[in-house]
C-alpha positions in Angstrom: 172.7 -29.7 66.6 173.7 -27.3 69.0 172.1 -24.9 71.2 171.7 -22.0 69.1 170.8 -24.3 66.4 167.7 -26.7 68.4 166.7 -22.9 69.4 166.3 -21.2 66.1 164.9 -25.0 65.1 162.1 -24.1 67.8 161.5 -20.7 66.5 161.4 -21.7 63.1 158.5 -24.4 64.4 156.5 -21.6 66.5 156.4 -19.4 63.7 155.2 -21.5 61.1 151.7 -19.9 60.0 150.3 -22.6 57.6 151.3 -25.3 55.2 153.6 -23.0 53.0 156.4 -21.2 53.8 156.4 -17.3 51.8 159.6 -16.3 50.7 159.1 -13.0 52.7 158.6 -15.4 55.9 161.9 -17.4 55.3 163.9 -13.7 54.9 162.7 -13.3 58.3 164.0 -16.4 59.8 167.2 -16.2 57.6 167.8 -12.6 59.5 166.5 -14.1 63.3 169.2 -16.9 62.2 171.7 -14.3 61.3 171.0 -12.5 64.7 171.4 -15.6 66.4 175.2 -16.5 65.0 173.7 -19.4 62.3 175.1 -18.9 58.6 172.8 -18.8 55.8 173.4 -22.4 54.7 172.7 -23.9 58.1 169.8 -22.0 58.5 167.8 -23.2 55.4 169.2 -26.6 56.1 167.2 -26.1 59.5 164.0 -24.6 58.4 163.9 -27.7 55.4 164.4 -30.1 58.5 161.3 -28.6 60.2 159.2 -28.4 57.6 160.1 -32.0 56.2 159.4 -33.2 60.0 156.3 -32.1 60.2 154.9 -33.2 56.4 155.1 -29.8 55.0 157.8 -30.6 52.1 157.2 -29.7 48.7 155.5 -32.0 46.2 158.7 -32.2 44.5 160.5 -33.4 47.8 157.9 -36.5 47.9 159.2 -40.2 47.8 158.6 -40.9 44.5 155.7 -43.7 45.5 154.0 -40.5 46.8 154.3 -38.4 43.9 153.6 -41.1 41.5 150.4 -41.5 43.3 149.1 -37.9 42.6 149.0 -38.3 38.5 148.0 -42.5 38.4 144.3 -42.3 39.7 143.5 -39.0 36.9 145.4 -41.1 34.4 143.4 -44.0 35.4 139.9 -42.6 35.7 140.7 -41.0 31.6 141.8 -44.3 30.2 138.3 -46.1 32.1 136.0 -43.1 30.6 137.5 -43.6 27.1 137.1 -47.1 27.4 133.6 -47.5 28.1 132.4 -44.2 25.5 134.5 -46.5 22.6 132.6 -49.7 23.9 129.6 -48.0 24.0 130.2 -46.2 20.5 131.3 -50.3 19.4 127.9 -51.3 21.0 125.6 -48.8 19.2 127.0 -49.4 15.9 127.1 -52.8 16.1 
C-alpha cells in the first residue's frame, strides 16, 4: 500500500460510524478517494479491507464454519421441541 493509499485506509477507519456501512457513507469515501488520486476499484478494495479487519464483514463474507453456525442451533432447538411434543403425544396415548 502506498501513502495515499494507508492514508485514505486511515480515513476510511476514523470515519466509520457503526457496524454498517450506508451506501450514502461509501459515496463519500469513494469521492474523498477520488480527491485523493485512488481509482474507484482500489478504493472499495480498501474500505472492504478495513471493514474485514476490524469484524465488520457482511454475513455473507463469513467463513463458512461461521455462517453455518448462525442457522444450526434454530435448526436444532425445532427438531428437540418436535421431538419431545411427538414423545409426549406417543406417551399420552399410549
Amino acid at each position: 500500500m502506498g501513502d495515499a493509499s494507508a492514508d485514505f485506509a486511515d480515513f476510511v477507519l476514523a470515519s466509520l460510524d457503526g457496524p454498517v456501512l450506508r451506501y450514502s457513507h461509501r459515496l463519500v469515501l469513494l469521492r474523498e478517494a477520488d480527491q485523493r488520486g485512488i481509482g474507484r476499484f482500489e478504493a472499495n478494495l480498501i474500505i472492504a479491507a478495513v471493514l474485514h479487519r476490524h469484524g465488520l464483514a457482511q454475513e455473507y463474507e463469513l467463513p463458512p464454519d461461521r455462517a453455518v453456525r448462525t442457522w444450526i442451533l434454530p435448526l436444532l432447538t425445532f427438531a428437540t421441541l418436535q421431538a419431545a411434543i411427538l414423545y409426549g403425544l406417543w406417551w399420552i396415548l399410549h
